[in-house]
C-alpha positions in Angstrom: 0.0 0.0 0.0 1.3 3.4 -0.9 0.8 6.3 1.6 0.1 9.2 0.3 0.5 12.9 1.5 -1.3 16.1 0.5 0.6 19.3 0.6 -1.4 22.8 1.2 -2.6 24.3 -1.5 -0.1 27.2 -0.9 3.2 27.2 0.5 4.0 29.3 3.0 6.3 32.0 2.0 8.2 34.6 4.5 7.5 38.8 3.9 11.3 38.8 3.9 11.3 35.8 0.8 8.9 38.2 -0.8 10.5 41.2 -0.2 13.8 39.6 -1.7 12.4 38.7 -5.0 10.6 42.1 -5.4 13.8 44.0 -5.5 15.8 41.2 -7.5 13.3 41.6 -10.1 13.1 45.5 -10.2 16.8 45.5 -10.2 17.0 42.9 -13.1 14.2 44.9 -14.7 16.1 48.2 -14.0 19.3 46.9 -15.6 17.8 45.9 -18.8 15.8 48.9 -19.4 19.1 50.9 -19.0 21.2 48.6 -21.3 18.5 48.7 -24.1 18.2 52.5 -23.5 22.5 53.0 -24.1 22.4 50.0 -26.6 22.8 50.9 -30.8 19.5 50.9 -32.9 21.4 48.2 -34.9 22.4 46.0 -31.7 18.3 46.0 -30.8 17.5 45.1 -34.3 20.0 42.1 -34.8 19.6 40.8 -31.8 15.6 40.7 -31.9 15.6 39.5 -35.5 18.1 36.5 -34.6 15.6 35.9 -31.7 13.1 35.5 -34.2 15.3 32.8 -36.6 16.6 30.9 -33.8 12.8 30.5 -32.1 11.5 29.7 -35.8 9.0 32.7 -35.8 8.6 34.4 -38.9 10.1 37.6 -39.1 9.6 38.8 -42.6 
């Protein structure tokens, strides 16, 4: 016979957990606005358009 065990239906997860991941992700966010900001037209361009190839999306 195989016991089972039921987990909550949500973890629970510490204010300071949350607080953590809330500035890791404005940072993160933060850091790529201000590299695309500086970054060459031409940069943007490539590097979205090989996004597009390698993911197989059409692009043209």
């Amino acid at each position: 016979m195989l016991a089972t065990q039921s987990l909550p239906a949500t973890l629970p997860v510490s204010t300071s957990t949350r607080l953590a991941t809330a500035v890791f992700a404005g940072a993160f966010g933060a850091m790529l606005l201000y590299f695309a900001a500086f970054a060459h037209a031409d940069i943007l361009h490539n590097g979205t358009h090989d996004t597009r190839h390698a993911i197989v999306a059409p692009c043209h």
